[in-house]
C-alpha positions in Angstrom: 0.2 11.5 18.8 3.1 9.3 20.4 3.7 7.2 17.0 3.8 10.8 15.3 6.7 12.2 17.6 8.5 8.9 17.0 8.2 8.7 13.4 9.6 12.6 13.2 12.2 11.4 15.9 13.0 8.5 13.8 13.4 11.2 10.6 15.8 13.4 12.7 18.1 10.7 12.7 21.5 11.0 11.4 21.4 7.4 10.5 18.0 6.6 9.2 16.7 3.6 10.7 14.6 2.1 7.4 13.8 -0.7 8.9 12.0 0.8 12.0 10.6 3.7 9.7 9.4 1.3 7.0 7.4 -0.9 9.5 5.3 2.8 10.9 1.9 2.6 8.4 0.5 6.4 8.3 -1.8 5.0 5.2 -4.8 5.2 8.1 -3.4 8.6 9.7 -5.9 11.5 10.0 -4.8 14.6 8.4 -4.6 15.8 11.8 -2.0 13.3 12.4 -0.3 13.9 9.6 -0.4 17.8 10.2 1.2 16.8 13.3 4.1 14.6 12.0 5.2 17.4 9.9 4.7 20.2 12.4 7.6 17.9 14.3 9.6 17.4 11.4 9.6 20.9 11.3 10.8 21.6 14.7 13.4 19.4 14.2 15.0 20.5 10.6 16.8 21.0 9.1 17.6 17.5 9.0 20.3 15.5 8.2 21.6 15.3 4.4 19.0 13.2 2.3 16.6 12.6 5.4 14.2 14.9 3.9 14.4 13.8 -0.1 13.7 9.7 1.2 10.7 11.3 3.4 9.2 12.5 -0.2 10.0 9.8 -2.0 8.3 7.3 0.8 5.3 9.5 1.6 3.7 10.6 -1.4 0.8 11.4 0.2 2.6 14.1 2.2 4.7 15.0 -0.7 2.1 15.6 -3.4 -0.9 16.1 -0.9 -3.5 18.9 -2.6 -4.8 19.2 1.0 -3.5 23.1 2.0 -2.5 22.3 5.6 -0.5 19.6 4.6 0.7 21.5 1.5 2.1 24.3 3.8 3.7 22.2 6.1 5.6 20.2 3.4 6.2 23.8 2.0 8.4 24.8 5.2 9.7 21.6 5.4 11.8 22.1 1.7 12.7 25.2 2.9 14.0 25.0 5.8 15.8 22.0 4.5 16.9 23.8 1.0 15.4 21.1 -0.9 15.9 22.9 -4.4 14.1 19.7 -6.1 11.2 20.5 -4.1 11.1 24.6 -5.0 8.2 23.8 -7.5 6.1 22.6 -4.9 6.2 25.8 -2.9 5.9 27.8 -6.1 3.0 26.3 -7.3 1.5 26.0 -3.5 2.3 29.7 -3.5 0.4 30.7 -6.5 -2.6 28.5 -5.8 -3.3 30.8 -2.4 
């Protein structure tokens, strides 16, 4: 779980470190991992301005994940963060329960 912690520590950055971020692969992560990288992301938001919009735009499969636990989590991640962008995600998330 250690790289997990440090990616969502790396996240909560004010100045994103791209470089260190950028060289963390999560294409072999478990979706317990993954449930566990947002579940500290979460903790830790709201984030700094634009932290959470890059994290979409470099993780598409957190961002447009159909898996439900990973839906959710992103879910409360645009909230919390008031990523209006986002609000369709939760919408839809919402109707599809």
């Amino acid at each position: 779980m250690r790289p997990a912690d440090e990616l969502a520590e790396l996240w909560a950055a004010d100045g994103l470190n791209m470089e260190v971020i950028e060289a963390v692969d999560i294409t072999g992560w478990r979706t317990y991992q993954l449930v566990y990288f947002l579940d500290q992301v979460l903790q830790k938001s709201p984030l700094p301005e634009g932290n959470v919009k890059r994290l979409s735009k470099m993780y598409p499969k957190i961002s447009k994940a159909q898996n439900a636990e990973l839906r959710l989590r992103w879910c409360q991640i645009v909230l919390k963060n008031n990523l209006e962008s986002e609000y369709s995600k939760v919408k839809d998330f919402l109707h599809s329960q």
